[in-house]
TORZA-609111 format. One line per 2 residues: for each residue x, y, z of C-alpha. Coordinates in steps of 0.5 Angstrom, whole numbers. Example, Ala and Ser with C-alpha at 12.3 -4.5 7.8 and 13.67 -1.06 7.14 Angstrom:
<atoms>
25/-9/16  27/-2/14
</atoms>
This chain:
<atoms>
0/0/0  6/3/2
9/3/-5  4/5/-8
3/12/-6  10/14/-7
9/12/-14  3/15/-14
7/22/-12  13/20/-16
9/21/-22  5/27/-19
13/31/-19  16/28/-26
9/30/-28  10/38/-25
18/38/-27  16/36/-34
10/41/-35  15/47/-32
20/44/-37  16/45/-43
13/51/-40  20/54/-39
22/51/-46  15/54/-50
18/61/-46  25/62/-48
23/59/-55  17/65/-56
23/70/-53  29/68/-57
22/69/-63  20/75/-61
28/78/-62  28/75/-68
23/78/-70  24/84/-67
31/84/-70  29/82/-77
23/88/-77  29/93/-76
33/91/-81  27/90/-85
27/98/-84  33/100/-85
34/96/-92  28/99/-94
31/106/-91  37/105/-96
33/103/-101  28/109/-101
35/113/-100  38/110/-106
31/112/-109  31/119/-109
39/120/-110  37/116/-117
31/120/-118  35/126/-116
41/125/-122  35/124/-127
33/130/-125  39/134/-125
41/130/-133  34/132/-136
36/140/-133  42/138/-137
38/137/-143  34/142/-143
39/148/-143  41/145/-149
35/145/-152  34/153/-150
42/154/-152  39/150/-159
32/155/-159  36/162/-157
41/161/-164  34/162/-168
36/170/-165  28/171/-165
24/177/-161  24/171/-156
31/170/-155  31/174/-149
25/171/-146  28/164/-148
35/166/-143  31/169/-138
28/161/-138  35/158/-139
37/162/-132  32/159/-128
33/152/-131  42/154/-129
38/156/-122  34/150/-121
39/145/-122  44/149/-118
39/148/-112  38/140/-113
45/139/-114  46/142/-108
41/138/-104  44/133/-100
39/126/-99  33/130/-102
26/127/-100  21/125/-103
16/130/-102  22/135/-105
22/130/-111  16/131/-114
17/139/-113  23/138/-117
20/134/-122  14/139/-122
18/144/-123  22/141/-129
16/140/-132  14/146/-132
20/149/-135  19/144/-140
12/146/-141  15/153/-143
20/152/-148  15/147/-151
10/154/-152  16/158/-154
18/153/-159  12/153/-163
12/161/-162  18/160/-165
16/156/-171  10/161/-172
15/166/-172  19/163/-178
13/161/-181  11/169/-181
19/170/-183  19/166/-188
12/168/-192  14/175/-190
20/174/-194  16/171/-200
12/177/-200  18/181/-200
20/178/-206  14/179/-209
13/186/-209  21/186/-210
20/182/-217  13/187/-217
18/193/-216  23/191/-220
19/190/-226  16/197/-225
22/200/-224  24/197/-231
17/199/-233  19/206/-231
25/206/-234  24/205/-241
17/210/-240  24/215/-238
28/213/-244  23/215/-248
20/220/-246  28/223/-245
28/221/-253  21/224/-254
24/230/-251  30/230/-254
27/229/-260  22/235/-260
28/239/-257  30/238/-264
25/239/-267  23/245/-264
30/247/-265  32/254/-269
36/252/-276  42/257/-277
45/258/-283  48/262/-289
52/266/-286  56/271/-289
59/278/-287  60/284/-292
64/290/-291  60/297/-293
64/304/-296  57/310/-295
57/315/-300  55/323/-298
50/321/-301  47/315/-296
48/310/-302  52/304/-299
57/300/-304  60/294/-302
69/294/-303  74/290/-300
79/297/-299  80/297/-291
81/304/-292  74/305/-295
69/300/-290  65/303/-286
61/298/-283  60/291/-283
54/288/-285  53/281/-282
47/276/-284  44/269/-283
38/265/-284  33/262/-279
29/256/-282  22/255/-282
20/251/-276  11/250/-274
13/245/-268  19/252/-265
16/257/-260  14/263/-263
16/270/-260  22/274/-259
29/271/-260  35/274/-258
43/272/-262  49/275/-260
54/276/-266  62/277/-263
67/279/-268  74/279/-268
80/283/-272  87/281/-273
89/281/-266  83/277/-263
80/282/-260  73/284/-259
69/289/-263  63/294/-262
60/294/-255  65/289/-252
60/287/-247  60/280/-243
54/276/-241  53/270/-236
48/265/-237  48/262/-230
51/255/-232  59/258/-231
58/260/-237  60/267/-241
60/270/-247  64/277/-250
60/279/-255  60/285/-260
53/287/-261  45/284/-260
41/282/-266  33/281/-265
28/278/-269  20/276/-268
20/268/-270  13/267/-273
15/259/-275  17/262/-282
25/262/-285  27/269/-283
33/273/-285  37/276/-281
42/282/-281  47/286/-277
52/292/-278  58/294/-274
61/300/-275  67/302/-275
65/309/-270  71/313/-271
76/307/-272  77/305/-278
78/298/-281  85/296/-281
87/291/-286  87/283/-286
82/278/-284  75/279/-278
72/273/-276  65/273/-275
62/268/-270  54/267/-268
51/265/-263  45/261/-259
45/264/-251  53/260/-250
52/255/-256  56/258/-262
51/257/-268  56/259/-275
62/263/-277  64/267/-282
70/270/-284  72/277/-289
79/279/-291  80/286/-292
86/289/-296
</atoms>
């Protein structure tokens, strides 16, 4: 009976131990679990911290190269030389400064980011607008230019126009100049003795002229004006000196002319003589030979010449 009970409580105690082992057991098998997967959260954590880290260094470089890209894309837009171009460096500045501020930015947040990333894309979205002014605008250009040689080649074929309506009409009027142009001719000089008598007789004795009488022909003219026309005759002796009124006359054009006296005569359209006398006035005609020249204003228009012995 005895023995009996110390099995009964020898079994009790082997059954207490062996449930306080288990419990034991379960206990610092769940602590030993829970550190680890304490500790494996925490790496969990900080891999993923990397891992973001990393992330936004990359997005960052992305950003930063995609700046890049773009001031040469507004280096390309401002070589057009538009009325844009000083827009267009204004933009490219802030495109230096925005890459200036996230190439110093050290581990950029997220958040940060996408602010960089909003801002690129609207610098983007202006050089894209700009571009298309651009093209507008060389399109205009190039219209404009296309109409400017238009009018260019217009121009030119009315210039040429003109220019032959100038010809001719310079030949017309050179023409009708012509055409209305007085014809002298027949001229001659004759040397005249006067009788007491008033009769004139023609000689060629120096000692006995006492004037020269000089004449010319006009010739008819319809399309000439009509009305009063003035002719200088200038006679020369032997010494070639000037005769009669030895007068001087300027006609505006750094011209002159030293004449001997005047002839006038009412042109009509008709051929018309026309005559003059020199006389010797107290100084009497010495021999040789007298040249007579007939003149138009400045233009010599004939000469004439007599020898006297």
């Amino acid at each position: 009976m005895k023995k009996h009970y110390e099995n009964r409580w020898v079994k009790a105690l082997f059954a207490v131990f062996f449930v306080l082992g288990i419990g034991a057991t379960f206990f610092i098998f769940s602590n030993e679990l829970y550190k680890g997967d304490k500790n494996s959260t925490v790496a969990t954590d900080k891999k993923q911290e990397i891992v973001g880290s990393n992330k936004e260094i990359l997005a960052q470089k992305s950003i930063l190269d995609s700046l890049d890209v773009l001031k040469l894309a507004y280096d390309v837009a401002i070589l057009e030389k538009t009325s844009l171009s000083e827009q267009l460096e204004l933009e490219k500045r802030n495109v230096e400064n925005l890459r200036e501020i996230i190439k110093s930015s050290e581990n950029p947040s997220s958040s940060q980011i996408q602010i960089y990333r909003k801002q690129l894309s609207d610098l983007k979205s202006t050089l894209d607008s700009k571009i298309v002014e651009i093209k507008n605008l060389k399109s205009q250009n190039k219209n404009l230019l296309t109409e400017i040689e238009i009018q260019n080649v217009v121009m030119y074929k009315q210039k040429a126009e003109n220019d032959t309506l100038i010809s001719k009409q310079k030949k017309l009027e050179t023409t009708l100049k012509d055409a209305s142009k007085l014809i002298m001719s027949n001229f001659k000089v004759a040397a005249f003795r006067e009788k007491k008598s008033g009769k004139e007789l023609e000689t060629d004795k120096a000692k006995n002229v006492s004037k020269l009488k000089i004449g010319f022909s006009i010739t008819g003219n319809s399309v000439a004006k009509t009305g009063k026309k003035i002719y200088y005759v200038q006679v020369l002796n032997q010494r070639n000196e000037v005769l009669g009124e030895n007068k001087l006359i300027e006609f505006g054009n750094d011209k002159a002319l030293v004449y001997s006296f005047i002839v006038a005569v009412d042109f009509q359209g008709k051929p018309v003589n026309v005559y003059g006398v020199l006389n010797s006035e107290g100084n009497p005609f010495q021999k040789g030979t007298y040249f007579v020249n007939f003149f138009d204003k400045q233009e010599i228009m004939g000469s004439a010449s007599i020898t006297l012995e």
